[in-house]
VOPAGU-2260 file (C-alpha; in pm, 1 decimal, decimal comma):
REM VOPAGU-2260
SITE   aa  ch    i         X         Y         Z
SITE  UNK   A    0    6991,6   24808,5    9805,1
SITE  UNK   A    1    7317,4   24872,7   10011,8
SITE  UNK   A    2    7235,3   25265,3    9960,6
SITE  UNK   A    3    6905,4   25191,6   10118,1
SITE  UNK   A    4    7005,4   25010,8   10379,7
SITE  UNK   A    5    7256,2   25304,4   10485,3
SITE  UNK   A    6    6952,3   25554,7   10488,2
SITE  UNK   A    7    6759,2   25351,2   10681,3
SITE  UNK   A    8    7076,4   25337,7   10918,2
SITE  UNK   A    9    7074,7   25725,8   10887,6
SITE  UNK   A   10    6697,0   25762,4   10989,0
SITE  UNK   A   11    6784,0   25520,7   11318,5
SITE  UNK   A   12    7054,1   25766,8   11407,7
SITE  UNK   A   13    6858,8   26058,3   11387,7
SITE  UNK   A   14    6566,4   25962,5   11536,9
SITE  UNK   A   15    6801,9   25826,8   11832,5
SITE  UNK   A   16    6999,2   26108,4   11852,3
SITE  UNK   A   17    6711,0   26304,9   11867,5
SITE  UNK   A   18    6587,7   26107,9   12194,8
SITE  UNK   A   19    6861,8   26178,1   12336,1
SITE  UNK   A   20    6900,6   26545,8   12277,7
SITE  UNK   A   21    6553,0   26571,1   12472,8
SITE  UNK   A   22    6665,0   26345,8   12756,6
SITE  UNK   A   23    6740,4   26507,8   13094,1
SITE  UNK   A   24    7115,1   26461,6   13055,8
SITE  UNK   A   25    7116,6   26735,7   12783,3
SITE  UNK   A   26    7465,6   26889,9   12837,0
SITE  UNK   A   27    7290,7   27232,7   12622,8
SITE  UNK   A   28    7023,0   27222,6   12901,6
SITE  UNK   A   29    6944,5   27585,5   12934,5
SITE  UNK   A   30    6759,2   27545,6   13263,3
SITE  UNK   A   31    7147,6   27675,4   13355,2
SITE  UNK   A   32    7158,4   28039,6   13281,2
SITE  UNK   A   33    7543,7   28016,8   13268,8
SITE  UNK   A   34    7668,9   28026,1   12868,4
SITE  UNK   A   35    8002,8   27841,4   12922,0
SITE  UNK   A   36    8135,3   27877,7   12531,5
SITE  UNK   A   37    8063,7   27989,8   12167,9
SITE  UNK   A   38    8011,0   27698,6   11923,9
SITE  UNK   A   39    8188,8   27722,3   11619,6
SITE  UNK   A   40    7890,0   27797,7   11420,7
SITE  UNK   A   41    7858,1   28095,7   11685,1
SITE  UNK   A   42    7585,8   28001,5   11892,8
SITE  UNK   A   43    7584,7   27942,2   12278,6
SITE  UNK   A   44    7650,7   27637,2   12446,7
SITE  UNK   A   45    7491,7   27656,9   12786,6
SITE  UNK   A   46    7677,4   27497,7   13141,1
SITE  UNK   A   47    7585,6   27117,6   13197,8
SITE  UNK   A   48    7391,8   27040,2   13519,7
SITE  UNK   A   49    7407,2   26688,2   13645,8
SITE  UNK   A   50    7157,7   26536,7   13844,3
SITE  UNK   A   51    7056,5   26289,8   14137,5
SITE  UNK   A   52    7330,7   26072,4   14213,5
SITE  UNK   A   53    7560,0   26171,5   13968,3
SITE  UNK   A   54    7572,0   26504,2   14093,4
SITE  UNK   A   55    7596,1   26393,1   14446,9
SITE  UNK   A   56    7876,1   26215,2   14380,9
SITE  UNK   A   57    8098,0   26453,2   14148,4
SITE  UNK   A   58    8022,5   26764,2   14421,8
SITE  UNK   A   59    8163,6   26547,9   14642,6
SITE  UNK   A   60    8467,4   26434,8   14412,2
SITE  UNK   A   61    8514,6   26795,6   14385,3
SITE  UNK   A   62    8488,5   26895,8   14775,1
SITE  UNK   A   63    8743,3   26645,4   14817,7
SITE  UNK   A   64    8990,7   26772,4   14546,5
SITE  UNK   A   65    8931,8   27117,7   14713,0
SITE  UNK   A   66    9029,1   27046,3   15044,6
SITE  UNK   A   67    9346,0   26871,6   14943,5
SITE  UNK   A   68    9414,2   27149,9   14718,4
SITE  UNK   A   69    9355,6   27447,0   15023,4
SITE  UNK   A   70    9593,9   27209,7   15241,8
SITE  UNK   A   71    9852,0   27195,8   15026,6
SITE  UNK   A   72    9778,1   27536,1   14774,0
SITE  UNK   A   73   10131,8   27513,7   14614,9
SITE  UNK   A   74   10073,7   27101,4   14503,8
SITE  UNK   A   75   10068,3   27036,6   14126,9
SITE  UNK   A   76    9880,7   26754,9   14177,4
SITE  UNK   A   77    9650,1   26972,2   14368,7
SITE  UNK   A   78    9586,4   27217,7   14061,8
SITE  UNK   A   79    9559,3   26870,9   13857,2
SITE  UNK   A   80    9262,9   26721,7   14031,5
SITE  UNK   A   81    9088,8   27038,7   14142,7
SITE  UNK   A   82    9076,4   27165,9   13770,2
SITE  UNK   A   83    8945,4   26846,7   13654,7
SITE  UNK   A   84    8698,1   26774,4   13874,0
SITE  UNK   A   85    8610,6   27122,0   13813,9
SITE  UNK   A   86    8600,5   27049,6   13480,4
SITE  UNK   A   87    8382,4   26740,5   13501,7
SITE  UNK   A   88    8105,5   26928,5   13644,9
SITE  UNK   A   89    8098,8   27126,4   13297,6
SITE  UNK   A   90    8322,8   27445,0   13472,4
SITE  UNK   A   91    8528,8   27466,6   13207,3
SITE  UNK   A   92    8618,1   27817,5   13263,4
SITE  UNK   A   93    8704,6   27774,7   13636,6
SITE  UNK   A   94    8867,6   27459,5   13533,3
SITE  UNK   A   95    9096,3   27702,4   13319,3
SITE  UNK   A   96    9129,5   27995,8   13573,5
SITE  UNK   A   97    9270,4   27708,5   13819,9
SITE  UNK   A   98    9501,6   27543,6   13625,5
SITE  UNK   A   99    9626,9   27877,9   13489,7
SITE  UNK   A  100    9675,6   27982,6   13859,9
SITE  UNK   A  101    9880,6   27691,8   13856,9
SITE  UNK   A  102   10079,8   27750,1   13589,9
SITE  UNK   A  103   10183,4   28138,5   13722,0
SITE  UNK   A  104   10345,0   27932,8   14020,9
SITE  UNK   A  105   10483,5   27631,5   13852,9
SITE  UNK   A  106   10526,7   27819,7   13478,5
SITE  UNK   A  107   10561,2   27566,8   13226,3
SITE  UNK   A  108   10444,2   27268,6   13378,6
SITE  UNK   A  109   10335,7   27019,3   13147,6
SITE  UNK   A  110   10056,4   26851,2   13364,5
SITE  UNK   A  111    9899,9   27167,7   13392,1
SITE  UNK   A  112    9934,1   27247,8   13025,1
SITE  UNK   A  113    9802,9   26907,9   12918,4
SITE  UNK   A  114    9494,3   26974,6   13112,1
SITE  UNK   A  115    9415,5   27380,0   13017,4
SITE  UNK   A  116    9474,0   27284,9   12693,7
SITE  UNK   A  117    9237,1   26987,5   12676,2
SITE  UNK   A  118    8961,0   27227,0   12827,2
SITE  UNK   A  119    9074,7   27534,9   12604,3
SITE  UNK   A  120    8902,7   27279,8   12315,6
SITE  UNK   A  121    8612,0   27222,8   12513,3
SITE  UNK   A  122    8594,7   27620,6   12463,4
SITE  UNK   A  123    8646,7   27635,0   12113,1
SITE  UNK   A  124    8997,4   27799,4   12214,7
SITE  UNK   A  125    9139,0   27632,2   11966,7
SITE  UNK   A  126    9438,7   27887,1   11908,4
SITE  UNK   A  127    9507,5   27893,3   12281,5
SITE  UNK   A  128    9491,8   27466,6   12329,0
SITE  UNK   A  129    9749,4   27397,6   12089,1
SITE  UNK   A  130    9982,2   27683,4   12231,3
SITE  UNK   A  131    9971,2   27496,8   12556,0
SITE  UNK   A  132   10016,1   27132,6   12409,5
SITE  UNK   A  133   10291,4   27244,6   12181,6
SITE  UNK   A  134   10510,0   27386,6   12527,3
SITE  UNK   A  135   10372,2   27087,6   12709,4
SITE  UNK   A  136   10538,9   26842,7   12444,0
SITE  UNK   A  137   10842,2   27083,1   12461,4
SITE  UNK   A  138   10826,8   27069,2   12848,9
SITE  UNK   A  139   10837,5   26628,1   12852,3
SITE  UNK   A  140   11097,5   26628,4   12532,1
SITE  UNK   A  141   11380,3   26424,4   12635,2
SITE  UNK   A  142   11164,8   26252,9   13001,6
SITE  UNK   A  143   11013,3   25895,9   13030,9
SITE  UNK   A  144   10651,7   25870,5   13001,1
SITE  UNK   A  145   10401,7   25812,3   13292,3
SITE  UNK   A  146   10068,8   25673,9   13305,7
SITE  UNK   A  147    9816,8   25927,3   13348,3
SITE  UNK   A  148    9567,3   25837,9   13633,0
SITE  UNK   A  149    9186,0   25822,6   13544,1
SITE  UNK   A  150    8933,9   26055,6   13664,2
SITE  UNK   A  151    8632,8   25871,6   13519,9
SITE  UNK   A  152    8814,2   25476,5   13550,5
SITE  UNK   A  153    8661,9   25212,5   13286,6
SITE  UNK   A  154    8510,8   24907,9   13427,1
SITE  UNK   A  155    8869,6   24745,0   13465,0
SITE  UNK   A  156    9011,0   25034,0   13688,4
SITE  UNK   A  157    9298,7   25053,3   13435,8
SITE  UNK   A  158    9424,0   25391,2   13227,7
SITE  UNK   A  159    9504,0   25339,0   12935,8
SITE  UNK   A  160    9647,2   25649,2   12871,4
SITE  UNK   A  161   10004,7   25843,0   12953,9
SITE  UNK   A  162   10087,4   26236,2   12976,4
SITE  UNK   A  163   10287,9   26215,9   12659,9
SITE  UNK   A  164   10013,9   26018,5   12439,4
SITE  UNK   A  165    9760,9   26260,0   12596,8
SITE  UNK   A  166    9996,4   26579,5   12489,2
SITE  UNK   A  167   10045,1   26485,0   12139,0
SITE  UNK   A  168    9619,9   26287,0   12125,5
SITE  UNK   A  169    9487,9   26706,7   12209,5
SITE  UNK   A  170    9754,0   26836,6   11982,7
SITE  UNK   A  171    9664,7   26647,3   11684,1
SITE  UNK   A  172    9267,2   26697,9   11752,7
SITE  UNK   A  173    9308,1   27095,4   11758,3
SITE  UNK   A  174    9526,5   27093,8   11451,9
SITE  UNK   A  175    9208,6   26851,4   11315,2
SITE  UNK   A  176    8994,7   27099,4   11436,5
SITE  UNK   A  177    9107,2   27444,4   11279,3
SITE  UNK   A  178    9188,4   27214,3   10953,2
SITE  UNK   A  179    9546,2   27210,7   10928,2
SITE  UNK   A  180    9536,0   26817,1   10842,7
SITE  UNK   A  181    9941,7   26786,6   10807,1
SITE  UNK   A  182   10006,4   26975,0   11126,4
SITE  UNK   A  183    9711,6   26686,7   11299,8
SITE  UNK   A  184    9915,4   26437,1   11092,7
SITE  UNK   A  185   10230,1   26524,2   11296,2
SITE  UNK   A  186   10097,8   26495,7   11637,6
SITE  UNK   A  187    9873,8   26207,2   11591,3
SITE  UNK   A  188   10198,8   25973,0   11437,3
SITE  UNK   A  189   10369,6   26077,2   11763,8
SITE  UNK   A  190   10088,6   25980,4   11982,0
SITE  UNK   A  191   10053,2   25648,8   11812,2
SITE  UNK   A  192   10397,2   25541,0   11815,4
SITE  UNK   A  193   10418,6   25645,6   12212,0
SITE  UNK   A  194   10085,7   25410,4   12256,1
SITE  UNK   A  195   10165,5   25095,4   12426,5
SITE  UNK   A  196    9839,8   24988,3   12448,6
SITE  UNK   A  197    9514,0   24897,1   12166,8
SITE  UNK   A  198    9319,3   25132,1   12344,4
SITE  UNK   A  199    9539,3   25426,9   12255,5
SITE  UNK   A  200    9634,6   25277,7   11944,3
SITE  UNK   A  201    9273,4   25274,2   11812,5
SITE  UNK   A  202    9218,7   25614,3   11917,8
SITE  UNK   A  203    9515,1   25776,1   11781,6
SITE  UNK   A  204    9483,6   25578,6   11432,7
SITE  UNK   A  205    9157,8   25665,2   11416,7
SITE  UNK   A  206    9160,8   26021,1   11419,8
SITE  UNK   A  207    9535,9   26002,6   11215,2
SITE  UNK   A  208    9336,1   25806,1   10917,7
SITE  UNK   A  209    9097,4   26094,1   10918,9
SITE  UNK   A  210    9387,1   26360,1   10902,7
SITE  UNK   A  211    9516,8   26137,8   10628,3
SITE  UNK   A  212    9268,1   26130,7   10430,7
SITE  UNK   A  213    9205,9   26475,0   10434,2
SITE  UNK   A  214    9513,6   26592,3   10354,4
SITE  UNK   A  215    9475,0   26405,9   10016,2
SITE  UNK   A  216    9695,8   26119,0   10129,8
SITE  UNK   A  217    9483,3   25798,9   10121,1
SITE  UNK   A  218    9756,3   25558,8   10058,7
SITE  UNK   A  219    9936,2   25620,9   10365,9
SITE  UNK   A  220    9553,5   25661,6   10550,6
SITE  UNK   A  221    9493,2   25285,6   10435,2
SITE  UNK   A  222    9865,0   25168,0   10563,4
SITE  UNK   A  223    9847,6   25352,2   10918,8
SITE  UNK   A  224    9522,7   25087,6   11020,8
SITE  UNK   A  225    9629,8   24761,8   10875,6
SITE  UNK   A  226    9722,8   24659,2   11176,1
SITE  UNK   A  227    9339,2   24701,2   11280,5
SITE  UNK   A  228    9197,8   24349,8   11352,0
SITE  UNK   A  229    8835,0   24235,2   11448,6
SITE  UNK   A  230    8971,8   24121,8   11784,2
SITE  UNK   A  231    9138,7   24373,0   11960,1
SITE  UNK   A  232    9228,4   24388,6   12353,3
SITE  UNK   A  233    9015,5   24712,0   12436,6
SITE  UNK   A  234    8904,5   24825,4   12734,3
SITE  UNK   A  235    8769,1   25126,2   12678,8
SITE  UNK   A  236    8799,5   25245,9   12286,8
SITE  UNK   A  237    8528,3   25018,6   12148,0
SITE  UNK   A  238    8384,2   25363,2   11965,0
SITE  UNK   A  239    8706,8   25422,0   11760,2
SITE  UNK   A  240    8763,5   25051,8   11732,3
SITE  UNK   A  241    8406,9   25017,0   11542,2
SITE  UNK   A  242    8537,4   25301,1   11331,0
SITE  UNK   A  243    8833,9   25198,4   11192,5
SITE  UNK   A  244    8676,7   24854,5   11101,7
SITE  UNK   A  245    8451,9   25074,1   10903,6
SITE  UNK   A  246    8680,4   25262,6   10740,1
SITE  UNK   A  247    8892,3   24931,8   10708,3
SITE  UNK   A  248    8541,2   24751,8   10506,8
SITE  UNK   A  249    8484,6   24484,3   10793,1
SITE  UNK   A  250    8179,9   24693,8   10887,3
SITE  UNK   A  251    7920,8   24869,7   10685,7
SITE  UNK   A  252    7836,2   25260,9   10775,9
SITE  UNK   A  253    7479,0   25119,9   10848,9
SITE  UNK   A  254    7571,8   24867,1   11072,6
SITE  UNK   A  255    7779,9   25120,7   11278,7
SITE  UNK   A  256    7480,1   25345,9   11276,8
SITE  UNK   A  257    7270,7   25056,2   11378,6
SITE  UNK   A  258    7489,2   25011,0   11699,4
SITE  UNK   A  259    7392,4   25370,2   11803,0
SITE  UNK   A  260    7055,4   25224,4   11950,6
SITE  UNK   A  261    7205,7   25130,0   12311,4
SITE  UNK   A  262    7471,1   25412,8   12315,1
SITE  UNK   A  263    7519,9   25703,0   12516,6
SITE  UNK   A  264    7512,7   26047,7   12454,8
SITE  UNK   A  265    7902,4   26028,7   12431,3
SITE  UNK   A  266    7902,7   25734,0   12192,2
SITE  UNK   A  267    7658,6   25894,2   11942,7
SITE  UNK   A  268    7853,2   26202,7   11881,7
SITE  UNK   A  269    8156,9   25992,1   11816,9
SITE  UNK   A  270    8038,2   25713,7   11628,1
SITE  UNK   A  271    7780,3   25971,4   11437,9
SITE  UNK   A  272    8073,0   26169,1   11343,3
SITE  UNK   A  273    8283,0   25904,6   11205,0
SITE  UNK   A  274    8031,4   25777,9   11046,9
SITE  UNK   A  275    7972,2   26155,2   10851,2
SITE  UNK   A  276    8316,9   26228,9   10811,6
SITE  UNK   A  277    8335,3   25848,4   10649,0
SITE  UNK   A  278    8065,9   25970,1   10340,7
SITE  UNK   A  279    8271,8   26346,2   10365,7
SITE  UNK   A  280    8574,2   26149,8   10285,3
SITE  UNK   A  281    8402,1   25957,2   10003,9
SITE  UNK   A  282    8270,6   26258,4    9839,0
SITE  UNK   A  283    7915,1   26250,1    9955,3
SITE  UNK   A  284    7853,2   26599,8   10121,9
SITE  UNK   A  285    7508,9   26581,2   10160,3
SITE  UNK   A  286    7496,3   26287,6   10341,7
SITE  UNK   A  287    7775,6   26369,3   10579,7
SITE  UNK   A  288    7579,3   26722,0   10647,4
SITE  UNK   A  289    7275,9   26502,6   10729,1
SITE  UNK   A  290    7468,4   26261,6   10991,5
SITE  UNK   A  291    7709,9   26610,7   11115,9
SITE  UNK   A  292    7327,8   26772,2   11196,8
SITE  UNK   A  293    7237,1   26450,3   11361,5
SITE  UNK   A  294    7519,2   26435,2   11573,1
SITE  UNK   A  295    7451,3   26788,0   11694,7
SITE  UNK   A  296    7150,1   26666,9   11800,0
SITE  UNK   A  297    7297,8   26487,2   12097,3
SITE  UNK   A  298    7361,6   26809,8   12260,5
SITE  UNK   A  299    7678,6   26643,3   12421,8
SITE  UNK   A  300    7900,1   26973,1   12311,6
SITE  UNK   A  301    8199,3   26853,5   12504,5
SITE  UNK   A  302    8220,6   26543,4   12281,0
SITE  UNK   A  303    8514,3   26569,8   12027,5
SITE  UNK   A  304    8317,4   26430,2   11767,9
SITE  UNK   A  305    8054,6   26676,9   11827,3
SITE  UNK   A  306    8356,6   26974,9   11825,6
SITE  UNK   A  307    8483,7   26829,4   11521,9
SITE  UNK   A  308    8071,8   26816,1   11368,3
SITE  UNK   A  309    8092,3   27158,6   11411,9
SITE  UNK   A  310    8411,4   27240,4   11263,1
SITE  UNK   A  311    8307,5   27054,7   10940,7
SITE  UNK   A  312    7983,4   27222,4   10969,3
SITE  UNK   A  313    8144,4   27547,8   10969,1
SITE  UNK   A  314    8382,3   27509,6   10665,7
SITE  UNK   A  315    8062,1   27404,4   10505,8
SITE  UNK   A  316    7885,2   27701,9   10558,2
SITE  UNK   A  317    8218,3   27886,3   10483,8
SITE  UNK   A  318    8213,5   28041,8   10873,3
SITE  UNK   A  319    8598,6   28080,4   10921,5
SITE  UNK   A  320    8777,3   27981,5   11262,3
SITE  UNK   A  321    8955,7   28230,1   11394,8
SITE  UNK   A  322    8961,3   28051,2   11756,2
């Protein structure tokens, strides 16, 4: 019975995720001629083209972080914002020309680092990301941590994220992503103990039990998220949060499939490709193909659960990643 309830579950996510992937916030839309990356199962992933509103409102976001960068060319800050609300638009590759331009001015700077490297993975640059994160955590060795400012603020206007966590978050998700589990290990243990927050805390453990248990170690994958509670202060992290109680036994996979019905785009990829990796982990391979194919559904490419779908996708099909 519990098996069929968790196919049932499956067919939901699917048939949601397929909805989705045909709505007109398709980020592989290819009414855009522009291909903006390579998948890691080597097929093109087209620019994203908001609409309406939206787009009004992130062109002008962007004007804005122009102007203050052409008044002040030399600004960090100004490279910061004009790369990501570059990047926001789905520009990845100007995002990365502009921070790089950045970076031949201020070499080394770990702002600009943190950022390139965060859009080298939205490129599948995998090799490339975690050179940048690796000098970036060199760069901040030794300094005090600072809040990182949101672009996109959650509904309580307060980030819950620092450069440092952020450094050491990216690291551990490219590591994830080319496979090397011990290396993502690493990074994400330092990102969790800089976390001073549950939001960051729930991300960071989440993606750390995954490394964990893929690197064969499942005792210490079950210790890092005891301290995982149904009641957690989070403001933004509710995806990873509904994870870990899954992988903790509060909540069945089909239940966190179920909760797919009112998500976003976003949300889907994530929670689809916990929920995958979950039955991976447990040794069912078909079913984790079935909910990794889902996920790609969404057509949300820049999500890191759908990056990380791939990935596991691509060992599957034994493509290797030479990014």
């Amino acid at each position: 019975m519990k098996h069929n309830r968790t196919i049932c579950g499956l067919a939901v996510l699917l048939s949601t995720l397929t909805a989705c992937a045909n709505s007109d916030d398709n980020p592989t839309t290819e009414g855009s001629e522009s291909i903006e990356a390579i998948s890691l199962l080597g097929t093109p992933l087209y620019r994203s083209n908001p609409e309406g509103d939206t787009a009004e409102r992130m062109l002008a976001q962007l004007e804005e972080a122009r102007e203050l960068h052409e008044k002040d060319p030399f600004a960090i800050d100004g490279f910061v914002w004009y790369g990501r609300r570059t990047a926001y638009l789905g520009r990845y590759r100007d995002a990365v020309a502009i921070y790089s331009e950045g970076l031949e001015i201020h070499p080394g700077e770990p702002h600009l680092l943190r950022h390139r490297g965060h859009r080298y993975i939205s490129l599948r640059e995998l090799d490339l990301a975690i050179q940048d994160f690796l000098a970036a955590a060199e760069a901040v060795e030794g300094f005090d941590d600072e809040v990182e400012p949101d672009g996109q603020p959650n509904a309580a206007g307060i980030p819950t994220s620092t450069l440092q966590t952020n450094i050491w978050y990216h690291l551990g998700l490219a590591f994830y992503l080319k496979g090397e589990f011990d290396a993502s290990v690493d990074a994400f243990r330092n990102c969790f103990d800089l976390a001073e927050n549950d939001d960051m805390r729930v991300a960071a453990a989440d993606w750390l039990y995954m490394a964990l248990r893929r690197s064969g170690s499942t005792e210490e994958a079950e210790a890092a998220i005891t301290f995982v509670e149904t009641e957690m202060d989070i403001l933004e992290n509710q995806v990873y949060h509904r994870r870990l109680l899954m992988y903790r036994g509060i909540l069945p996979p089909d239940s966190v499939l179920g909760a797919t019905q009112d998500a976003d785009a976003l949300q889907l990829a994530t929670l689809g490709y916990g929920v995958g990796n979950f039955h991976l982990m447990n040794g069912d391979t078909e079913r984790a193909k079935e909910v990794f194919d889902a996920v790609l559904e969404t057509g949300f490419w820049a999500a890191f659960g759908y990056i990380a779908a791939e990935a596991d996708l691509s060992r599957m099909r034994g493509i290797e990643l030479e990014r």
